[in-house]
KOLTI-208199 format. One line per 5 residues: their letters; for each residue x, y, z of C-alpha. Coordinates in pm, 1 decimal. Each point is the difference from the previous one (the first is absolute). Layout:
BEGIN
A) X,Y,Z ~ ... .
//
This chain:
BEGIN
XXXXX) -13977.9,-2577.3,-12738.7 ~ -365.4,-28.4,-40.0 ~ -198.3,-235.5,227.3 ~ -291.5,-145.8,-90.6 ~ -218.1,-286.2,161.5 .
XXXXX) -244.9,-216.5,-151.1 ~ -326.8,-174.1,82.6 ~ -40.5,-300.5,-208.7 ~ -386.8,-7.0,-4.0 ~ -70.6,-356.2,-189.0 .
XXXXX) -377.5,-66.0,-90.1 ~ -75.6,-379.7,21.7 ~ -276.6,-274.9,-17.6 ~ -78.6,-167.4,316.8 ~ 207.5,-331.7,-119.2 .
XXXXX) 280.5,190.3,-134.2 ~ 374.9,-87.3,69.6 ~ 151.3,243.3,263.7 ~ 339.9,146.9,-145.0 ~ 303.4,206.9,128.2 .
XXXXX) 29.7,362.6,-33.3 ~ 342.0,122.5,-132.5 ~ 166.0,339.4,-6.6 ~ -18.5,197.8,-292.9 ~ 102.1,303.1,-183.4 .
XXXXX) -317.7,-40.1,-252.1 ~ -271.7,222.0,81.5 ~ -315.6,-220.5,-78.5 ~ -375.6,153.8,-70.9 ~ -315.6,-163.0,41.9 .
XXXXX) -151.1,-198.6,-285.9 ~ -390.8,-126.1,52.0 ~ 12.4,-199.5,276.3 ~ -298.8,-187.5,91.0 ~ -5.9,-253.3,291.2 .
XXXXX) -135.6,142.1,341.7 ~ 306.1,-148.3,230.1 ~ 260.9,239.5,18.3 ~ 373.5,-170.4,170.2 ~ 234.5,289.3,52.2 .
XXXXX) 397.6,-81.1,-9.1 ~ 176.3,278.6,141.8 ~ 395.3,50.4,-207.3 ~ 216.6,253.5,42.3 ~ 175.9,168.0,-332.2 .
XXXXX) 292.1,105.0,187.2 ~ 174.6,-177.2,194.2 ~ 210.0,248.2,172.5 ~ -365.0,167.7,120.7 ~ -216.3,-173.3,323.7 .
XXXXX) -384.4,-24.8,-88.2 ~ -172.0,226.1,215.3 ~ -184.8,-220.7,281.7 ~ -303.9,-123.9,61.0 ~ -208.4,66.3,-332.7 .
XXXXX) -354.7,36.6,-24.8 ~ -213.8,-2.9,-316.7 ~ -362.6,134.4,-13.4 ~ -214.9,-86.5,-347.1 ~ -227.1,260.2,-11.4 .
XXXXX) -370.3,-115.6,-332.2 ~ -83.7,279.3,-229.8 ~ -230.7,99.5,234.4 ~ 278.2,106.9,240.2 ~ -71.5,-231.6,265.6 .
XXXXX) 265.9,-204.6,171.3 ~ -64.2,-362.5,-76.6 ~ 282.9,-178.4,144.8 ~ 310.4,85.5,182.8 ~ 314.5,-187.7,112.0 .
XXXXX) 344.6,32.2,144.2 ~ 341.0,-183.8,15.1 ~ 280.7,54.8,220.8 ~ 274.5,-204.2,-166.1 ~ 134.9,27.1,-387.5 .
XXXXX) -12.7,-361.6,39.3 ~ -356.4,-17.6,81.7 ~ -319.7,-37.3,-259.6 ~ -284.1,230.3,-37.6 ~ -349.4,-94.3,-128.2 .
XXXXX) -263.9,195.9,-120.9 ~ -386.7,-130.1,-137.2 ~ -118.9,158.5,-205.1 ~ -321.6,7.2,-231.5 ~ 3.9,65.8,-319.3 .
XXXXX) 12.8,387.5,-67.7 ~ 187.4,345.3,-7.1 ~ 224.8,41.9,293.4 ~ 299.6,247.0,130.4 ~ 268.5,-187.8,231.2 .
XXXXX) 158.8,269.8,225.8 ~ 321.9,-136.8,164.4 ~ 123.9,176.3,303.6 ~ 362.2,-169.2,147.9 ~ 172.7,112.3,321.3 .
XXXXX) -296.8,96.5,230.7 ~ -0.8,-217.8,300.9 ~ -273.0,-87.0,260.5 ~ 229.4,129.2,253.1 ~ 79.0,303.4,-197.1 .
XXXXX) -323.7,111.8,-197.9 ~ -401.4,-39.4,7.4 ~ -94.6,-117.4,-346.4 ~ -369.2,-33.5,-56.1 ~ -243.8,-321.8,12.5 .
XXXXX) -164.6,-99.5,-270.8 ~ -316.3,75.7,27.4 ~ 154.4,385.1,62.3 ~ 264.7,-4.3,-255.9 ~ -26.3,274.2,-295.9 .
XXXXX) 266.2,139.1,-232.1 ~ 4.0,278.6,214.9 ~ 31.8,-152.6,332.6 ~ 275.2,152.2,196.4 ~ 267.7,-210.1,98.4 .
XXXXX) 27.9,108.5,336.8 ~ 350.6,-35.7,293.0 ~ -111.6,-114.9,323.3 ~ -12.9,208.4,263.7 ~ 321.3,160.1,173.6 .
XXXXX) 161.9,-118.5,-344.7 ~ 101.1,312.3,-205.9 ~ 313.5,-202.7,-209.2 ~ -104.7,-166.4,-330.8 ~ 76.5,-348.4,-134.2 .
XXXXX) 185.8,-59.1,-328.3 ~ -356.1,53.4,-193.4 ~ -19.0,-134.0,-366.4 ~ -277.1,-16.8,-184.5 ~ -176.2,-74.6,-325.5 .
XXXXX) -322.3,-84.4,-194.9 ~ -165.4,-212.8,-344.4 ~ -290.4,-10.8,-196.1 ~ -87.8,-370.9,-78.0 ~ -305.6,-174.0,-166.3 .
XXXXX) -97.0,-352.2,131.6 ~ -139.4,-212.5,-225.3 ~ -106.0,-370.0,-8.3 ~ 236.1,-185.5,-285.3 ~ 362.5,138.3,-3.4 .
XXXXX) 242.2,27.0,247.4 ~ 264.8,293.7,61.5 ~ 331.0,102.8,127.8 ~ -48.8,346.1,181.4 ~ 297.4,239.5,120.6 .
XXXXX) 4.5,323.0,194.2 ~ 301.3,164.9,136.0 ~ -16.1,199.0,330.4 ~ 168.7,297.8,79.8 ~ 134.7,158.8,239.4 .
XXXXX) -292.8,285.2,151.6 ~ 242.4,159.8,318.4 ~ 343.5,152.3,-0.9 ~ 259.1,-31.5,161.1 ~ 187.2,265.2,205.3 .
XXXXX) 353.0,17.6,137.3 ~ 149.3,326.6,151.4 ~ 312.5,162.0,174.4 ~ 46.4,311.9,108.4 ~ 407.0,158.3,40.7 .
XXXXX) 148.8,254.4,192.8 ~ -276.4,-7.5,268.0 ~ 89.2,269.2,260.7 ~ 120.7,-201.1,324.0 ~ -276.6,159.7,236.9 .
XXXXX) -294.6,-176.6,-240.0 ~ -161.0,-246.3,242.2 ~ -285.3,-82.5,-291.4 ~ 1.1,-27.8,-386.1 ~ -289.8,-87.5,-148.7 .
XXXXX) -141.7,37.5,-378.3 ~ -318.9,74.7,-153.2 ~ -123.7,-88.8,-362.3 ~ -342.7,106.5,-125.6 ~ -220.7,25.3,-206.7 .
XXXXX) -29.3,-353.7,-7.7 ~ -277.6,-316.3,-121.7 ~ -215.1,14.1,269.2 ~ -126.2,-393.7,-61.7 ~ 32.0,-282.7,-219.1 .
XXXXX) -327.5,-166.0,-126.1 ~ -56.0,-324.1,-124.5 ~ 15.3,36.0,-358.5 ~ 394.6,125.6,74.7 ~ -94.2,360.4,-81.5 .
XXXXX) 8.3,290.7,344.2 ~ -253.5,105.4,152.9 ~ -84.4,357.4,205.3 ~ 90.6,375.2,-72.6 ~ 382.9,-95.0,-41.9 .
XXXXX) 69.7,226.3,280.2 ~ 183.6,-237.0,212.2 ~ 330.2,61.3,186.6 ~ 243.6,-227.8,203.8 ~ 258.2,79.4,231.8 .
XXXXX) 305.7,-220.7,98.5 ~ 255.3,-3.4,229.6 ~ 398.3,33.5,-67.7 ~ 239.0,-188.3,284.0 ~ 343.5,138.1,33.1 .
XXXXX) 261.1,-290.8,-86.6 ~ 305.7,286.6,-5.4 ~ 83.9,339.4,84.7 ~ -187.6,231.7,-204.7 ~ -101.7,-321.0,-201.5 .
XXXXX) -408.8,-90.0,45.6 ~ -203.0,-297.9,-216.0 ~ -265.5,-166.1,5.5 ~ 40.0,-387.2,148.2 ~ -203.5,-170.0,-240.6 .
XXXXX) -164.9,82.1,-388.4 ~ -388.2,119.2,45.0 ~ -246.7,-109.5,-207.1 ~ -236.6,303.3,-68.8 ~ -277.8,78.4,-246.3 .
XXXXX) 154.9,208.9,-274.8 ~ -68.2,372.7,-92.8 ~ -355.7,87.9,-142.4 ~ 200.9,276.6,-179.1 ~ 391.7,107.3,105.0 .
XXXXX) 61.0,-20.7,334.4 ~ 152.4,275.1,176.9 ~ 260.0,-59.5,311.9 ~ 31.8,138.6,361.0 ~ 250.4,-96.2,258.3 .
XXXXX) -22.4,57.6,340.7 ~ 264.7,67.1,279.2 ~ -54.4,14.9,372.9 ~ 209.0,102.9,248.6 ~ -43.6,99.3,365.5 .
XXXXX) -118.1,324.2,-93.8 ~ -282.3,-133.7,-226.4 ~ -22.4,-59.6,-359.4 ~ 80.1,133.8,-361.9 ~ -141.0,-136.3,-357.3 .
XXXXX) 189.7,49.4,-345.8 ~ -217.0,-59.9,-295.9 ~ 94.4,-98.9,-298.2 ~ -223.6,167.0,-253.2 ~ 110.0,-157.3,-332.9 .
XXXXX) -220.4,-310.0,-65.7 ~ 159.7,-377.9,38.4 ~ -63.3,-270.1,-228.5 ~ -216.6,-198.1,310.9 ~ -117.0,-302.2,-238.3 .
XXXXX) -181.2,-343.6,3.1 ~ 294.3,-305.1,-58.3 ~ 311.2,224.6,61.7 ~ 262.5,-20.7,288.8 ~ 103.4,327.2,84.2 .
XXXXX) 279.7,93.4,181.4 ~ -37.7,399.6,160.9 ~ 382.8,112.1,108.5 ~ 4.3,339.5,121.5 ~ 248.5,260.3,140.9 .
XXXXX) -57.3,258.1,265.1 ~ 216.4,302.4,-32.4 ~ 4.2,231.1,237.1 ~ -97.8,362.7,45.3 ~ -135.4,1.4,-332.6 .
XXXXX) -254.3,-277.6,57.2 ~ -13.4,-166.7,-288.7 ~ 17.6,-336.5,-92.8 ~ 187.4,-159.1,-253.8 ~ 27.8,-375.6,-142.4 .
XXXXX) -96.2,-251.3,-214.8 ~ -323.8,-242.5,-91.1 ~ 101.3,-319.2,-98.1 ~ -219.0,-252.6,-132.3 ~ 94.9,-425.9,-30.9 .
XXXXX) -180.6,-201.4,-234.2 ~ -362.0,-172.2,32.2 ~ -123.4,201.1,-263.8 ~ 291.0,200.9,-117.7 ~ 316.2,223.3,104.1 .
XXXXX) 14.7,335.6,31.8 ~ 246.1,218.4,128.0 ~ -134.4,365.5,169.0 ~ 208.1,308.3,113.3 ~ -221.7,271.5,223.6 .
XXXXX) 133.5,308.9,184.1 ~ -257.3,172.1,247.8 ~ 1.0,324.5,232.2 ~ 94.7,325.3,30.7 ~ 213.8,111.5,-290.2 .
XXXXX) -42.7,-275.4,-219.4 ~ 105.4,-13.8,-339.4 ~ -296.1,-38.3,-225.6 ~ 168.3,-116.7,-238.0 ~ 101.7,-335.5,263.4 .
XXXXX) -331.2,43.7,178.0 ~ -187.3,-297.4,-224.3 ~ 72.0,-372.1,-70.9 ~ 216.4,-151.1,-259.4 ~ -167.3,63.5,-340.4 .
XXXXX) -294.0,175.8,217.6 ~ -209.1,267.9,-257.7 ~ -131.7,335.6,86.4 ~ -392.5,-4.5,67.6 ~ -167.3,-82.7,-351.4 .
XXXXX) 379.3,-58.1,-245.1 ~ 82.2,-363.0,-65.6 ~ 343.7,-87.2,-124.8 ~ 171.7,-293.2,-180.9 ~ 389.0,-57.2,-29.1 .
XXXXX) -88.0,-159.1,-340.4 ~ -284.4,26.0,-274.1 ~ -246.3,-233.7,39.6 ~ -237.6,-215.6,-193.4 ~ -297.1,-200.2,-1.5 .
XXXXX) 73.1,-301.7,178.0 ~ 253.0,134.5,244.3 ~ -63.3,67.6,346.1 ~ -38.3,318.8,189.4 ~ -50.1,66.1,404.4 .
XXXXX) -89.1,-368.0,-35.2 ~ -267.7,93.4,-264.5 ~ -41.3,-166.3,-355.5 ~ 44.9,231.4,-279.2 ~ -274.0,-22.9,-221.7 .
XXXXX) 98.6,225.6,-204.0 ~ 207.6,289.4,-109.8 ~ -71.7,363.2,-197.4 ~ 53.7,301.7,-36.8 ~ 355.2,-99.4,22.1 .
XXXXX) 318.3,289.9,-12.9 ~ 352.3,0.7,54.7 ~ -106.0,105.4,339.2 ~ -327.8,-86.1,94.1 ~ -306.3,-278.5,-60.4 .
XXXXX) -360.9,-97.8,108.6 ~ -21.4,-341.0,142.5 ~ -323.6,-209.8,29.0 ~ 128.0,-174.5,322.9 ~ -282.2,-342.5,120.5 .
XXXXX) 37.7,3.2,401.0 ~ 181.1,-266.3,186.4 ~ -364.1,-157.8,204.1 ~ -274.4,41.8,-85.6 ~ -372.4,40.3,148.4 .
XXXXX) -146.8,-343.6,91.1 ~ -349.1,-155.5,-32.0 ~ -206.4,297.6,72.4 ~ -353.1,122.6,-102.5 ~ 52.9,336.9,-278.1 .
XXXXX) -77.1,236.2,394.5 ~ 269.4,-100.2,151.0 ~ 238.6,-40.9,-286.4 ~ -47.7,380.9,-35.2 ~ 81.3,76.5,358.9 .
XXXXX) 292.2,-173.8,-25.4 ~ 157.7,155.0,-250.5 ~ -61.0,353.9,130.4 ~ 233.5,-151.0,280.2 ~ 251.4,-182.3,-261.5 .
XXXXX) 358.7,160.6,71.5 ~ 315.0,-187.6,-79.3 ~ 365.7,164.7,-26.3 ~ -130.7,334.1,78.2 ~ -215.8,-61.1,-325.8 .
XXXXX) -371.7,74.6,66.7 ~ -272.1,62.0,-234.2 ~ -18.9,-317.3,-168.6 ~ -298.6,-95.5,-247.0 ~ -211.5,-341.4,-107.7 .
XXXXX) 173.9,-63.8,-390.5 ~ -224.5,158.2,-268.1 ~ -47.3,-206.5,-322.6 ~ 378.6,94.8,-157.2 ~ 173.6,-109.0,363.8 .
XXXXX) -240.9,-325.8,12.1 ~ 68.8,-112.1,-344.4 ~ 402.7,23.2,71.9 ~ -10.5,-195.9,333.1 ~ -273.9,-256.6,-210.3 .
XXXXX) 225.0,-30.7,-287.7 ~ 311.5,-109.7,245.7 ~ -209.9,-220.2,157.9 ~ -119.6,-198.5,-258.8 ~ 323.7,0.5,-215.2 .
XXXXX) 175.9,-189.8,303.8 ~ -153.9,20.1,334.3 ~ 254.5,-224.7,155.1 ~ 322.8,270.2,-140.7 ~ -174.1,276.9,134.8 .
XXXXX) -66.4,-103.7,334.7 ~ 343.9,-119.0,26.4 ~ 138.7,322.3,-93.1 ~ -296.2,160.4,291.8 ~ 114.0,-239.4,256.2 .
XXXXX) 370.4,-6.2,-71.7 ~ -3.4,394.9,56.9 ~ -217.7,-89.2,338.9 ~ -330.2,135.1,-201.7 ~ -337.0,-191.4,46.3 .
XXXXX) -92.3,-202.1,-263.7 ~ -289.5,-7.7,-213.4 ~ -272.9,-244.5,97.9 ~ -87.9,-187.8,-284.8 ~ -396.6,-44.4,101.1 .
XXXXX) -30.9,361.9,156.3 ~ -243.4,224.1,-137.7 ~ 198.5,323.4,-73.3 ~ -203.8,349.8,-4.5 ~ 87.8,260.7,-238.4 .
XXXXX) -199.2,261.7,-175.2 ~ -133.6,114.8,-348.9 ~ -147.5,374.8,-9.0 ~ -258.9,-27.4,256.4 ~ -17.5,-368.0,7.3 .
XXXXX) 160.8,-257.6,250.4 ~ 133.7,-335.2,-121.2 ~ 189.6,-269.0,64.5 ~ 274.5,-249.2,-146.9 ~ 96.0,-352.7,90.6 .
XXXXX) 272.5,-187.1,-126.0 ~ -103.7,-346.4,22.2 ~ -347.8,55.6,-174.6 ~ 194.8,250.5,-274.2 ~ -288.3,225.0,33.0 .
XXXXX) -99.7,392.3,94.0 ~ -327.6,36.5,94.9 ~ -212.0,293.4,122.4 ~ -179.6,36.7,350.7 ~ -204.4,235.7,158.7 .
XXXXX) 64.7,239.3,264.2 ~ -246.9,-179.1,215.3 ~ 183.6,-293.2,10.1 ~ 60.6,-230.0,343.3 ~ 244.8,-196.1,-133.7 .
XXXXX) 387.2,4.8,85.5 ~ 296.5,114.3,-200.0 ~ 331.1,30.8,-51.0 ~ 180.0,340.5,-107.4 ~ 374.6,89.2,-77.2 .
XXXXX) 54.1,333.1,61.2 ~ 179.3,195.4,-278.7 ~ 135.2,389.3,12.7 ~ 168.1,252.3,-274.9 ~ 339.9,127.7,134.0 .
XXXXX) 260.9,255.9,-112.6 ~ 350.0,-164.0,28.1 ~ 268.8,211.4,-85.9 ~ 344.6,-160.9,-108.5 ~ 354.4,15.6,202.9 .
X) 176.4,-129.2,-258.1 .
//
């Protein structure tokens, strides 16, 4: 079950009839919208799924200044926003409380504002966030969606066979996000940690009371738990990497067996984004073989229980395309799941030195070929290849972002709504959009 929620962002005269906002399944993009009064409905696409509480959206002009700001605290509450004519990004950030968080004013706001937990707070909110390109113009108005997701995980754990004279068990997960920023992207040197604490609810039985809401991994997140006694204290680490991720509930359920210390157990992940289902044995003696997840590869190998093909999906990657293709083995041009938002050519180049997702780093702005491919699905049908992005819980393309890509020596960018590919300079201030692409090995287990 994929969730998904939905602003309804409707662009209206001054005069203009109010009207209902109704759930949908219908992933909606922005045509040219023009008036400068912005009424946001708030719907939900799934019923089954709360909408993250309060909400706060931040419209940030092309010079990246924050123009206007509001917040509501009910689904059945309106939102408005005035706007002058002009390029803007709307960055919506749900869940993050007054009581919980310090989000900035507006005269401080930036993309890259941190969104900060108050002090004595160290437990995150159900986070969700997202953000749009839009044009305002003077004569047309517009129906505007965005759909937030989820930017914490969610962790469960129980620990069995706990020795009777264990007073203490607590766990530790790091590396970890260090912050979230306002533009829903993380902030820091991703060298966060977070420890909780296990109660014991039987004998030799020890959970935790309640899910925690943590950032996720900034790259797989290794495991240590902790048991204390009256003669002090004793860690086990768990060295294989877990799948720590943004949108995921994951359920930790571990084994202590004794004199051997080692740990044994399963990872179990329900749906917001997904299922997956993760087997890990840890400690002295281990079985490599059992020492990784559930369709874990070795360092640098990628595998596939079928042959794949452009259009499919891969580690929640589109397939752009496929060759050098054997009975046993094929190169895959893979487009990442998010991409790097509204930034000036600098810092769009520091990011993706940091880019890492699925253990995959090394990721590169599309050259000309790449472009062209991810240009040419766009304009066939925009609309059917977002849905397939967003039904595999992949950002979509924005239709009025200004994609980078390069030529040779030369840096350019597409954009969907104008059809066009133009060239800019490396001196450029402006802000872009890039989807991250990356050449990978599979090899078949057919």
């Amino acid at each position: 079950m994929k969730t998904r929620t939905i602003f309804c962002f409707s662009t209206l005269l001054l005069f203009a009839s109010l009207f209902a906002c109704t759930n949908s399944d219908e992933f909606t993009y922005p045509t040219k919208d023009t008036s400068s009064i912005f009424r946001v409905l708030v719907g939900n696409a799934d019923s089954d799924s709360e909408l993250p509480l309060p909400i706060t959206v931040y419209a940030f002009d092309s010079d990246n200044k924050c123009v206007e700001s509001q917040s509501i605290a009910s689904a059945n509450e309106n939102l408005s926003l005035l706007l002058a004519p002009g390029n803007y990004t709307l960055y919506a950030i749900a869940g993050a409380s007054d009581e919980k968080y310090v989000l900035p004013d507006l005269e401080e706001a930036s993309p890259d504002s941190p969104i900060i937990l108050q002090t004595g707070d160290n437990k995150h909110a159900e986070l969700a966030a997202d953000s749009i390109h839009i044009l305002v113009k003077n004569t047309q108005n517009a129906d505007i969606s965005m759909t937030v997701k989820r930017i914490v995980a969610q962790i469960t754990s129980s620990i069995q066979n706990v020795p009777e004279n264990v007073t203490s068990v607590q766990m530790k997960l790091k590396p970890l996000e260090e912050k979230v920023l306002l533009n829903g992207q993380y902030g820091g040197d991703g060298k966060a940690e977070v420890s909780f604490s296990l109660k014991k609810v039987d004998d030799g039985q020890w959970e935790t009371d309640n899910p925690i809401l943590i950032l996720p991994g900034s790259e797989k997140v290794n495991a240590t738990v902790i048991f204390t006694n009256t003669e002090g204290s004793r860690e086990y680490l768990y060295q294989a990497p877990l799948p720590i991720e943004a949108n995921y509930k994951t359920e930790i359920v571990a084994t202590y067996k004794p004199g051997e210390y080692e740990l044994t157990g399963n990872i179990n992940s329900t749906d917001w984004a997904g299922e997956r289902n993760i087997t890990f044995e840890f400690g002295e003696g281990a079985d490599n073989e059992n020492n990784k997840e559930e369709g874990k590869e070795e360092e640098g190998e990628h595998y596939s229980n079928e042959m794949l093909a452009p259009g499919d999906i891969y580690k929640d990657c589109y397939v752009l395309d496929v060759y050098n293709e054997s009975d046993t083995k094929a190169t895959l041009l893979i487009m990442s799941p998010g991409e790097g938002d509204h930034m000036t050519l600098a810092k769009m180049e520091e990011a993706l030195t940091k880019y890492v997702y699925k253990g995959i780093p090394n990721w590169k702005i599309p050259d000309a070929p790449a472009a062209q491919l991810i240009y040419d699905l766009c304009v066939k049908s925009l609309t059917d290849f977002n849905k397939i992005l967003t039904d595999a819980a992949i950002r979509p393309i924005q239709i009025k972002g200004d994609y980078l890509y390069t030529d040779n020596n030369s840096i350019l960018y597409f954009n969907i709504d104008d059809q066009l590919m133009e060239q800019i300079t490396s001196e450029s201030s402006g802000l872009y959009l890039v989807r991250y692409v990356k050449e990978i090995e599979v090899y078949w287990k057919l």
